[in-house]
N, C-alpha and C positions, 0 to 999 in steps of 0.2 A: 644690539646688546640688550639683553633681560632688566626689567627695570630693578633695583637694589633696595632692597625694602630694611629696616632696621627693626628688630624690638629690643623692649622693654620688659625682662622675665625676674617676678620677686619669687617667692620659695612657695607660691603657689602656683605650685609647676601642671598645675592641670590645663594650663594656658600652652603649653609645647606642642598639642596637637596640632595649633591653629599653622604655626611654621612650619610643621612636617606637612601637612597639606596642600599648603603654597607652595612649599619647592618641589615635592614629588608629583603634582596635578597639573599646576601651571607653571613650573622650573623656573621659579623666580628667583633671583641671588638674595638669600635671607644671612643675614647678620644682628647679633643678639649680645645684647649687655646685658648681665646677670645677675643681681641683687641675690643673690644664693649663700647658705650656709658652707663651712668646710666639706660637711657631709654629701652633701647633695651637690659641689663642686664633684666630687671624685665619679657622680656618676657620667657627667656631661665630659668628662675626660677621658671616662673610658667607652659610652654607647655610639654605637654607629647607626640608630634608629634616626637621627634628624642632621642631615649634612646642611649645617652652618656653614658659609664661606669664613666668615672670622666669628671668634668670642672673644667679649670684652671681661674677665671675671670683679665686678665693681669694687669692691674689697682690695683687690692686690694692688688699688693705685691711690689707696685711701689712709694710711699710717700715721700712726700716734706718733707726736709731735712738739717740742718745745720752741719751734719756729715763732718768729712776728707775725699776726698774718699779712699778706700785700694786699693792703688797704688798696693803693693808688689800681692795682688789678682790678679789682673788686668794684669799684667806682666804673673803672671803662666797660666793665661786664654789665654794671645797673644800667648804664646809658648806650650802650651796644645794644642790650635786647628790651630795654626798657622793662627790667626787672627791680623790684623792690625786695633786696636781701637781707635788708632787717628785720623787713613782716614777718619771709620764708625761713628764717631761722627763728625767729621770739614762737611762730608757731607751730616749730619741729616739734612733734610729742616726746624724743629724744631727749631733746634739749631742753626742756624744760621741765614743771611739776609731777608729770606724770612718771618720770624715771627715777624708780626709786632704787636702780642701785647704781647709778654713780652722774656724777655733777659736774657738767663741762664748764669750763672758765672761758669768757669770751673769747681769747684768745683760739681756743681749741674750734668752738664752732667756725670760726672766721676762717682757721686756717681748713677745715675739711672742705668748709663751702669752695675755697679755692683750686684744693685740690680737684673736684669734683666739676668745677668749670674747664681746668685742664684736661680734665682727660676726657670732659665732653668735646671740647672745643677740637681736641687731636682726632678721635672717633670722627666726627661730622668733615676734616678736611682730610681726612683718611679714603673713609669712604663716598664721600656725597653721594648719601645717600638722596632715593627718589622719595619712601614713603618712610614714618614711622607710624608704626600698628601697636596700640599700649589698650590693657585696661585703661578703668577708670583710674588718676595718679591717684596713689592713698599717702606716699612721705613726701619731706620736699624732696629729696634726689630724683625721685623721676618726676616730680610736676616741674621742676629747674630744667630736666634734659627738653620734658616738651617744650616748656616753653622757647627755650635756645634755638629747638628746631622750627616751630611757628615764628619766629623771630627773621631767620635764615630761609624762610619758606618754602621750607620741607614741609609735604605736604603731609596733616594727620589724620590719621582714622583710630578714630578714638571708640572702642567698645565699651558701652555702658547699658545696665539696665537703663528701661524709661519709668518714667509717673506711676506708667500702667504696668502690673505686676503682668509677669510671662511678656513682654516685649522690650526686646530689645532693640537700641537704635547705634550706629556706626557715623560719627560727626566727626568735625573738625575741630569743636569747640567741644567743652564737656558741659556748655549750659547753655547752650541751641540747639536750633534742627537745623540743619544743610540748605533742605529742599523744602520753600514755605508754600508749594503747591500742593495742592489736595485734589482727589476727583471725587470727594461727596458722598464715600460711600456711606456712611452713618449720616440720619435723619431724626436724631431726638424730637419729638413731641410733648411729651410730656415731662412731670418730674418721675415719675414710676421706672419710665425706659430709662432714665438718665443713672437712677438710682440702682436698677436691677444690671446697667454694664458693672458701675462702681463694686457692688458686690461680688461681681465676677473676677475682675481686676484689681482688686482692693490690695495696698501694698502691707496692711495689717496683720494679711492673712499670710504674708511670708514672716514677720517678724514672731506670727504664733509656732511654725514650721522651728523658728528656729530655738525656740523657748523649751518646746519639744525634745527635739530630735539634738539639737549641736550642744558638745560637749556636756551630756549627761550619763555616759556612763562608768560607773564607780569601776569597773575591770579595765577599762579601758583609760581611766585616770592612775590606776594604783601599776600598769604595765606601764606608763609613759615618764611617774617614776622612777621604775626601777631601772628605765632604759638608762634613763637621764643619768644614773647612779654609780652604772657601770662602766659608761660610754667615757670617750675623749671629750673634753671640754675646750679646743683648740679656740673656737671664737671669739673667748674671752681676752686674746690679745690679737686678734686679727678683725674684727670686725666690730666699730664705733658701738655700732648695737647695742655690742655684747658685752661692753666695758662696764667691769662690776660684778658680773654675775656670775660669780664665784657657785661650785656645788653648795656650799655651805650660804650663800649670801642667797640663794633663791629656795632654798627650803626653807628658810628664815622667811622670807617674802612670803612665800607661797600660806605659810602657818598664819602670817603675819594680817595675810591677807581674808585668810578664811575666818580670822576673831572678828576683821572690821569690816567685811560683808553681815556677819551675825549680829552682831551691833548695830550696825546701819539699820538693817532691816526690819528688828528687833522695835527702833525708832520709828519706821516708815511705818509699820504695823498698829502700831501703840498714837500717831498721830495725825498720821493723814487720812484726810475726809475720804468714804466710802458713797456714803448716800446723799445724792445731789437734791438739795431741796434750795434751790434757787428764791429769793424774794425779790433782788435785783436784777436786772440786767445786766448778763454775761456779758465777759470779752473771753476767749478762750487762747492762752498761751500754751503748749507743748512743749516742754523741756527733751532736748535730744540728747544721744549718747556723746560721753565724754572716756579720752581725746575720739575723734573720727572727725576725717577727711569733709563731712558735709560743713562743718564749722571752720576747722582749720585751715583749710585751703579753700570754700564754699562763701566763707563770711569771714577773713580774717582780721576785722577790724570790731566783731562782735564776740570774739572767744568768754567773754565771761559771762554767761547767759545769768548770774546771780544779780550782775550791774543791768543786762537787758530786763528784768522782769522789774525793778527797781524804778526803772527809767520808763519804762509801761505803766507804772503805777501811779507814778507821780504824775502822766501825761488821763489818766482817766478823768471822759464828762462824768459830770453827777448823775445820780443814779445809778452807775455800773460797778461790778465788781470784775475783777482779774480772778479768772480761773485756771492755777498754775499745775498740769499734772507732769509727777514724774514719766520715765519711758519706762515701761517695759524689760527692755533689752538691757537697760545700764545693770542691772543683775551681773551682766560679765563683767562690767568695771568693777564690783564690789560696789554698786552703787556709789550714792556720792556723799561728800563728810557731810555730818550733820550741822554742822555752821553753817552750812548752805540751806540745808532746811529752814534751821531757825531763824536766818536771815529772811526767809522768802515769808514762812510765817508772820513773824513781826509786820510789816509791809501792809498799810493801813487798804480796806477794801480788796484785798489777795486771800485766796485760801488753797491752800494744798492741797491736791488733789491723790489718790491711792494710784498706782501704777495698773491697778487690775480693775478701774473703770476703763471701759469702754470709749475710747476715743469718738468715735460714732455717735454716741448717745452725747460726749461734751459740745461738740459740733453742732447737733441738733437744736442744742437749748441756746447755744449764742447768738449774740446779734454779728457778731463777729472773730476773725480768727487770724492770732497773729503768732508767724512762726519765722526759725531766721531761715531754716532752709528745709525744711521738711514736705512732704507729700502732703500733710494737712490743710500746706494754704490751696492747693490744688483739691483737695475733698472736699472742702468747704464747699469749692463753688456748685459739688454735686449737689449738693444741699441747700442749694440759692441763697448763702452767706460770703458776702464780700469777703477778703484777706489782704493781710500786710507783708511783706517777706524781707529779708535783709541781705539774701544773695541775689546774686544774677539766676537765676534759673530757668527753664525752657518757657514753662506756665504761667512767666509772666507778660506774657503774652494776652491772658485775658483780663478786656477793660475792671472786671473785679478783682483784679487785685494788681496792690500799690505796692511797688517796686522803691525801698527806702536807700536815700541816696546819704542824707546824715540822719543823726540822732535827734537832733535839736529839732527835724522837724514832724518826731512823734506825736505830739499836740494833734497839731493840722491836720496828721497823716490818720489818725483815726477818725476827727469827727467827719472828714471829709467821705471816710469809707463807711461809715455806716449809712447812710445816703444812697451808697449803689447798690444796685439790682443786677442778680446774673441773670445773661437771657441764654436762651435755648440755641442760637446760634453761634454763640462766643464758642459755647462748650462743643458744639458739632464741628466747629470749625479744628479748636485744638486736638478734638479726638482725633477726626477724619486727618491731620498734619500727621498725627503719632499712626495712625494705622498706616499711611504712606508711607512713613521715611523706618518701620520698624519690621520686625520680625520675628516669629516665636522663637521660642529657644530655653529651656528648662534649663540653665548653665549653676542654677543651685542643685541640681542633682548628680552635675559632672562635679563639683566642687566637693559636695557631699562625700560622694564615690571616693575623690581623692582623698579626702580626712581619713573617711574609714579603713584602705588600704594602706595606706603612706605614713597619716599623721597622729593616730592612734587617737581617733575620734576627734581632733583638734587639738589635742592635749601638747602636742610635742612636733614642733616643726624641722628643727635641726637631728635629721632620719639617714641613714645612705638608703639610695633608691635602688632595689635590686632593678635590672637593666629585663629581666623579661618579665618581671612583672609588672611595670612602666610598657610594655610592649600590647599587654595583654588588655591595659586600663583604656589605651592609643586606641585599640584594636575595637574594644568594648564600647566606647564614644565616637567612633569614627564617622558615623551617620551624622551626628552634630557638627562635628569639624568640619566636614564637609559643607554644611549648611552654611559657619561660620564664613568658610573661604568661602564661598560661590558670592555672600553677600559684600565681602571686602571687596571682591573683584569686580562686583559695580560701580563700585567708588575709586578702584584705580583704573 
């Protein structure tokens, strides 16, 4: 019997090539749960490009509700899988602050989480299956499906970018490596070598890629409009998402959105520091994008990075200051309110950093580097600068940098790190780990391709996908998928 593999597919459907490759190369029995819009349902209904043994369409088992939720359910499902469903909901971006057009009542979330154990729980004794094959989880609904199946021990192959930009690694975990043997092949000597892979590899240099090139063009903003204007709005009572988002309630947003990006920025411009003239000794904090998956599901007990740089401040020896820069990237959140600035401002020995220094150059001048889950505390160490970090993550692996278990033991946990020394074999050792267990793979270019054809530049996800031009995209990345599978098929 073919072993039965499950995925996990949200509406960035540029991931379907991976299960057309598995079943037509190595005729594996693939079956797929579908986080998809109405639109893009119609076309997995009607193409005959990728034979699924079953589909799950996630949506059609998920309905608005004035139900109780079954608490006593929900209880046997925390202690069944040993899941914590009040984190995974308080840190749905759905469900909370970040939705600004409609406001679930407790009751509503408790009863969807429910559902959504049901109709996992049916899938998994349906099919038992062998493997599930997901992205990295970015909601709770599929970080809940994996973990139900790590629970049940189905085994996962989790594809994620790694640390090192252009490599990608395939794990069971989404914040380890598999396999902690290496055969040696990088040899760092000095700081030069060490410095001149980082520049190679530097994960900044995708985050300017994307500042660039992802959703900036005005024709392909003002077409994803007009789609949206004409089109059926069906999602809005079929899919939790979509609740709210009326035509009329998201050009509201959308307008709404564009004054308090200008304003933000407007602020961000007018008062965060530019030119770094240090007279103390630095600590360097990075502020990440808000909501994303590295925080909310990565560090779910530090989502309020305004309370983490607070609680770094108060924990500062004398003589240092907190050097807090915004990201870059949060440009697509509309940046962040400015109560949060001004908060971080006020914050005695803190200064605000411009989002257009140079991470690199902050890095340089610190004695040290604390982030809660970003690539930084890993640059650091290029840099022979100890770091603090607040998730689990692979790179905490090297003796410089301290892995925070609570808050309270912020104090200890800096003065103890500015003390360590990165050595040359930590970093040879984690790189030589990543070069074993990883593999290149351009998969921002396969993602890109798909925006530009499908998503109209990124502007507009809920698309219907014509069926040969979905064929032609397959057809066009098939060298990659190829790649993809040859490496899953290591790991099963």
């Amino acid at each position: 019997m073919n072993s039965k593999i499950i995925f996990w597919v949200n509406d960035a459907l540029a991931f379907v090539g991976l299960p057309k490759t598995l079943q037509e190369k190595y005729n594996f029995d693939i079956y797929a749960i579908l986080d998809v819009t109405d639109k893009q349902k119609k076309f997995f209904q009607k193409q005959k490009l990728i034979e699924f043994s079953k589909i799950w369409y996630f949506h059609d088992y998920i309905s608005k509700t004035t139900e109780k939720p079954d608490t006593k359910y929900l209880k046997l499902i925390e202690k069944k899988y040993k899941i914590n469903i009040s984190l995974l909901v308080s840190n749905e971006r759905f469900f909370n602050k970040w939705n600004q057009y409609y406001k679930f009542s407790s009751d509503e979330k408790l009863s969807i989480i429910k559902h959504e154990c049901k109709l996992f729980e049916k899938i998994l004794d349906e099919v038992q299956p062998d493997f599930l094959i997901t992205a990295l989880t970015t909601l709770h609904n599929n970080h809940l499906f994996y973990e139900i199946c790590k629970a049940r021990g189905i085994k996962v192959l989790m594809i994620r970018s790694s640390f090192v930009l252009g490599k990608y690694i395939i794990s069971s975990e989404y914040d380890s490596i598999d396999n902690m043997q290496s055969k040696g092949k990088f040899h760092f000597n000095s700081q030069v070598d060490i410095q001149n892979y980082l520049k190679k590899h530097n994960s900044t240099t995708k985050v300017k890629l994307e500042l660039e090139n992802w959703m900036t063009s005005k024709t392909n903003y003002l077409k994803a409009i007009l789609k949206f204007l004409v089109s059926n709005n069906t999602n809005v009572k079929t899919h939790y998402t979509y609740y709210g988002r009326s035509k009329f309630a998201v050009l509201k947003g959308v307008i709404f959105n564009l004054i308090k990006k200008r304003c933000r920025e407007s602020f961000i411009n007018k008062n965060l520091i530019r030119d770094i003239k240090n007279k103390k000794q630095i600590i360097y904090f990075p502020l990440q994008i808000e909501p994303e998956r590295s925080i909310l599901i990565q560090a779910p007990n530090y989502t309020n990075q305004v309370e983490v740089v607070t609680n770094i401040a108060k924990s500062l020896p004398p003589g240092y200051e907190l050097y807090v820069k915004e990201h870059p990237a949060n440009v697509f959140r509309e940046w962040r309110p400015i109560y949060d600035y001004k908060k971080i401002m006020k914050l005695p020995n803190v200064k605000l950093i411009h989002p257009s220094v140079k991470s690199e150059d902050l890095i340089k001048k610190s004695s040290l580097v604390i982030t809660i889950s970003s690539t930084s505390g890993l640059e650091a160490a290029f840099y022979n600068k100890p770091s603090i970090i607040f998730a689990d993550l692979d790179y905490s692996i090297l003796p410089s940098v301290h892995k925070m278990k609570t808050i309270d033991e912020l104090p200890y946990a800096i003065r103890a790190s500015l003390k360590k020394e990165v050595k040359f074999s930590d970093l040879n050792h984690y790189i030589n780990l990543i070069e074993e267990n990883s593999f290149e793979l351009n998969f921002d270019s396969i993602d890109s391709d798909f925006d530009h054809n499908f998503h109209y530049g990124g502007f507009l996800a809920d698309v219907e996908i014509p069926i040969e031009k979905m064929r032609l995209f397959l057809e066009r990345h098939s060298t990659e998928f190829d790649k993809i599978a040859a490496e899953c098929l290591k790991k099963i």
